[in-house]
C-alpha positions in Angstrom: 10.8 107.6 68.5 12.1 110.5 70.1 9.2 113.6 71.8 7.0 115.7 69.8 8.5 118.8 68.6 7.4 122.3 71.0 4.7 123.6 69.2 5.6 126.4 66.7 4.9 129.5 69.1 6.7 127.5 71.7 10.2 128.1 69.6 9.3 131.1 68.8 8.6 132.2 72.4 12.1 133.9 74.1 14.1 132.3 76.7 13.0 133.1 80.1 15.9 134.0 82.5 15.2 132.7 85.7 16.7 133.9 89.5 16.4 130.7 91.6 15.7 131.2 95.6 16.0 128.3 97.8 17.6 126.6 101.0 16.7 122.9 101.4 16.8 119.9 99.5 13.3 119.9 98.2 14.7 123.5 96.9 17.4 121.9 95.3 15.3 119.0 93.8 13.3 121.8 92.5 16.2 123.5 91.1 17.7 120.5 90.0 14.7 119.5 87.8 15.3 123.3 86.0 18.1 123.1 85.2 17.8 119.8 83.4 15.3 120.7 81.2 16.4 124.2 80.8 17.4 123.8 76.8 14.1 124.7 75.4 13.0 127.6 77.5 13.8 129.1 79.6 17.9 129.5 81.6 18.8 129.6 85.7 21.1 132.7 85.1 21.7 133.0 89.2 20.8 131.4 92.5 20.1 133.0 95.5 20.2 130.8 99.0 21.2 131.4 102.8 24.1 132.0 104.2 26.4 129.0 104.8 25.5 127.5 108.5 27.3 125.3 111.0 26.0 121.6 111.0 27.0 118.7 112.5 29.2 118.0 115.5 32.1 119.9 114.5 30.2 123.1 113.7 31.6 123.8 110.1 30.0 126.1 108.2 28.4 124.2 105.5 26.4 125.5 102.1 23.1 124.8 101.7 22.0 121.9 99.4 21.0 124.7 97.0 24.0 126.5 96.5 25.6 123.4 96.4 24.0 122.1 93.4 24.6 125.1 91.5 28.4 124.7 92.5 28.7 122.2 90.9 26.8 123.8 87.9 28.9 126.8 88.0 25.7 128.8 88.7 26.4 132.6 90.2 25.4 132.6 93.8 24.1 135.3 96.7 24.5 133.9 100.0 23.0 137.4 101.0 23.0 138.3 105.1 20.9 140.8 104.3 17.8 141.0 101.7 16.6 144.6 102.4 18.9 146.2 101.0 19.9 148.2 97.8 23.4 146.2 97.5 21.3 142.9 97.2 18.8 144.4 95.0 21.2 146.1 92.8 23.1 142.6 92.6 19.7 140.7 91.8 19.1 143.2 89.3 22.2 142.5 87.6 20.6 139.1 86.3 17.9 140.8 84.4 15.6 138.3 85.1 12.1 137.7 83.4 11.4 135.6 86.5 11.9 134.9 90.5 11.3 131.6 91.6 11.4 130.9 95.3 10.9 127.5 96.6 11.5 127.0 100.9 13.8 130.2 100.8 13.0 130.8 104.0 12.5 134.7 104.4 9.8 137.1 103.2 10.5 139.0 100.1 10.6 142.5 100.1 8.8 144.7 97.8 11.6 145.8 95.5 12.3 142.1 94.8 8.9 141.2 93.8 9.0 144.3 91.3 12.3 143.5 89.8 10.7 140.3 87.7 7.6 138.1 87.7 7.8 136.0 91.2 6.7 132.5 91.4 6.5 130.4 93.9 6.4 127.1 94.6 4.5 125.9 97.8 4.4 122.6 98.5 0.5 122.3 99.5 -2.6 122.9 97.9 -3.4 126.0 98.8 -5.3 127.6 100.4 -4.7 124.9 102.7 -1.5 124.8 105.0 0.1 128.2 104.2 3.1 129.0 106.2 6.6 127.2 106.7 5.6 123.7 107.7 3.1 122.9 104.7 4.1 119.2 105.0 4.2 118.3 108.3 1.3 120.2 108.3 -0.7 118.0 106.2 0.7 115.3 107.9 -0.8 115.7 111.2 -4.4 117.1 109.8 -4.7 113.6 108.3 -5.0 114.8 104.4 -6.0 112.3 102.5 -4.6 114.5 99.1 -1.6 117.0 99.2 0.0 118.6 96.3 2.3 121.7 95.1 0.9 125.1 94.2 2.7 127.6 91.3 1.5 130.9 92.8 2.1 134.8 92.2 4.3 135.8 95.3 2.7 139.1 97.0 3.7 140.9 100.0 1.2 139.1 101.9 2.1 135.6 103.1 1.3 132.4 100.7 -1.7 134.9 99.7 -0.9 135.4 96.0 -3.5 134.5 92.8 -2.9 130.5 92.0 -1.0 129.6 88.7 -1.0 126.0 88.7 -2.0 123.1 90.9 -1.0 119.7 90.8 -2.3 117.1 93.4 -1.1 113.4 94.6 -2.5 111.0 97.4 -0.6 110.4 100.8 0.0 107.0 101.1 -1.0 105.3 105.1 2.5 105.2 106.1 3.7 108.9 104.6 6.6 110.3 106.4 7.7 114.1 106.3 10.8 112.4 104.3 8.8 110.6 102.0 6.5 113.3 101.2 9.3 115.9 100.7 10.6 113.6 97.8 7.4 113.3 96.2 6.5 116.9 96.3 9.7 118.2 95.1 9.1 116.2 92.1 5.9 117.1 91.4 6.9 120.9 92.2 9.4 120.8 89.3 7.3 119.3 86.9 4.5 121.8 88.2 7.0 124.8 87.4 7.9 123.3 84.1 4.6 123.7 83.1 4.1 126.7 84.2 6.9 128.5 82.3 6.0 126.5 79.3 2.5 128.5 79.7 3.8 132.0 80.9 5.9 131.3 77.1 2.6 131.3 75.1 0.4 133.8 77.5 -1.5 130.5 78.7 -1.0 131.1 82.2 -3.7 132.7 83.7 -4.5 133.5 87.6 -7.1 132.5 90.1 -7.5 134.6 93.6 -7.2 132.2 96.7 -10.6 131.8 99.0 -8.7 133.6 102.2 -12.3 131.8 104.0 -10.3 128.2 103.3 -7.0 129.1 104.4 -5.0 127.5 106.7 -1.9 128.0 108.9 1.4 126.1 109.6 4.3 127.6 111.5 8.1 126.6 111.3 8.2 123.3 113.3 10.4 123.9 116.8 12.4 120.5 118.5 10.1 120.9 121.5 6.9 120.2 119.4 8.1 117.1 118.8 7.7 115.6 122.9 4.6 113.2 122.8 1.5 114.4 125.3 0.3 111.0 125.8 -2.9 112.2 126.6 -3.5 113.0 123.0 -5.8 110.5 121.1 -3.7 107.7 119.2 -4.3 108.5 115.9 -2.9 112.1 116.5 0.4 110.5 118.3 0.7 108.4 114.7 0.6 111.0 112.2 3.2 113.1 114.7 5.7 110.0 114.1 5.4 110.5 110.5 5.2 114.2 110.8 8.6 114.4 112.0 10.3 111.6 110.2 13.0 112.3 110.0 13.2 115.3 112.0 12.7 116.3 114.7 11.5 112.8 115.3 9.0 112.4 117.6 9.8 111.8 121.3 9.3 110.3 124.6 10.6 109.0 128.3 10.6 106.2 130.2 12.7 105.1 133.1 14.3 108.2 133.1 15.5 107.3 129.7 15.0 109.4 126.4 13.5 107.6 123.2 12.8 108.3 119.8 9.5 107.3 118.3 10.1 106.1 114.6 7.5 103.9 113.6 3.8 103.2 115.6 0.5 102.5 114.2 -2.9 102.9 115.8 -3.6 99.8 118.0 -7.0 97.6 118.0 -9.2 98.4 121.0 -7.8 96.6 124.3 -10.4 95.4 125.7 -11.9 96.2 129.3 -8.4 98.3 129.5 -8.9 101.9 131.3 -5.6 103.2 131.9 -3.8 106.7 132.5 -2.4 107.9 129.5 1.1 107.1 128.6 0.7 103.4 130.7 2.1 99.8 129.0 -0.6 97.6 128.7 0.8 94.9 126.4 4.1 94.2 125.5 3.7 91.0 123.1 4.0 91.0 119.9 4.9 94.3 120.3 4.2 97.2 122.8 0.7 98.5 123.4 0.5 102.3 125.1 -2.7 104.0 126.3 -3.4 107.3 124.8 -6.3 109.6 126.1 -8.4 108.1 123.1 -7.0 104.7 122.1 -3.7 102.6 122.4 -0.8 102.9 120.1 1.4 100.2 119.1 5.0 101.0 119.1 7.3 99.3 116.5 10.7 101.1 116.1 12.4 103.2 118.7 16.1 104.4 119.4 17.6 104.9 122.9 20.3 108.4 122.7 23.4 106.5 121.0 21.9 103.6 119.8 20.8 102.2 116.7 17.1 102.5 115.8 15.9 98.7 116.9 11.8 97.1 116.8 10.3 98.4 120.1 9.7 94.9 121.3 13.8 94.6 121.7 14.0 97.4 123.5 11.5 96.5 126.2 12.7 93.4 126.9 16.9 94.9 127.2 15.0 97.5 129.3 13.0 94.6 131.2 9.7 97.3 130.9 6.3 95.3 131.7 2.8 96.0 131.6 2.3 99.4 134.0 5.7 100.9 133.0 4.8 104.8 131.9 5.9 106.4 129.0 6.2 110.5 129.3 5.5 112.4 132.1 
């Protein structure tokens, strides 16, 4: 049996025309989601994303994973320089959207965007909690037992909007920024999805934000990533996960780099006082002091190497018990 029929004012409802704005590949998942379940309701009519940047070792300037999937969709794009002005806003214009949805876009909107059409956005935390540009990773390292997505109103004030729609999941033990990212982008387009459906039928109604709960994240940097050994052990784990895959958490020893990939919170060592950062068991599989606890590290990669189980590369290394990680 095929799916229930829309219901009658459903059908009856127009089409929504819809601006997409997005960068990554959660934005595209997003994106990719609407525009596969776009006969019904509502139609992506353009796409707005960054400008192509240079990526990997040769530099070439690459689209984004968002413009493209709508490439290959034969979408109208703006790679725009420049949002603030009145070519971009005359171009945007030229959709005649009904709505702006922005998902990881990466810039603050200005005002003449967010009166051209209804903005949505999708935020991938449950906010009030973890505004900002690092939502995930942010969650990550506060320990949240829940995350989720959030359908807001976009204002001019950051993540601040009136809440449309929440939906909420549980982060697994061994969530990674990666792993989270694929879940939430799902969950973001089925959370959209829903929303349009109500915005349709006048079901979607708002709810202010309590600015007393809110919380900050900022755009993770490649030097937050370095390990401070003297932090406690269960903060140096979720930072591995955190920045899985990147910027990866980091290290030294020997005057060598390493990458931190996998570790988990160690049992207590017992009658073990050590400075932080210090080797203090390296069977079954490395043991390092933390300024609260001991961590155990289980996969690590040495600058052009493979990633490898941390035990393989202590004993290639020859590290024993006092060698110091860090500085």
């Amino acid at each position: 049996m095929g799916n229930p029929p829309p219901p009658s004012s459903e059908i009856d409802a127009p089409r929504l025309r819809v601006v997409f704005m997005g960068t990554p590949a959660l934005a595209a998942r997003v994106l990719e989601s609407l525009i596969a379940a776009g006969q019904h309701d509502h139609t992506v009519v353009g796409v707005v994303t960054r400008p192509d940047q240079p990526r990997k070792r040769g530099l070439k300037l690459e689209p984004s994973e968002v413009a493209m999937l709508a490439a290959q969709h034969g979408i109208r794009t703006l790679k725009p320089v420049k949002i603030r002005t009145a070519e971009f806003l005359g171009e945007l214009r030229s959709f005649a959207p009904d709505v702006i949805v922005v998902a990881a876009y990466g810039r603050i909107l200005p005002q003449g965007v967010l009166e051209l059409a209804l903005p949505l956005n999708v935020h991938a935390s449950l906010l009030p909690r973890h505004r900002g540009a690092a939502p995930i990773e942010g969650s990550l390292l506060a320990g949240d037992t829940f995350t989720g997505v959030t359908i807001m109103r976009v204002i001019a004030q950051m993540d601040a909007g009136p809440i449309l729609l929440q939906r909420s999941i549980p982060v697994a033990d061994d969530e990674t920024q990666g792993s989270l990212k694929k879940k939430l982008a799902v969950l973001g387009g089925d959370a959209l999805l829903e929303a349009f459906r109500r915005l349709r039928t006048d079901a979607l109604a708002e709810m202010p934000q309590d600015e007393k709960a809110a919380t900050y994240t900022v755009p993770v940097k490649k030097e937050d990533s370095v390990i401070d050994w003297r932090s406690a052990a269960v903060l140096i784990e979720r930072m591995v996960r955190a920045y899985d895959p990147w910027p990866v958490a980091r290290t030294s020893t020997g005057g060598t780099d390493l990458l931190l990939w996998r570790a988990r919170v160690a049992p207590p060592v017992s009658g073990a006082t050590v400075q932080p950062g210090t080797l203090v068991a390296t069977k079954p599989v490395p043991v390092v002091g933390c300024g609260d606890g001991f961590l155990e590290l289980l996969e690590v990669q040495a600058p052009g190497r493979r990633r490898m189980p941390a035990a393989d590369f202590l004993r290639g290394r020859q590290l024993a018990i006092g060698a110091r990680f860090g500085t």
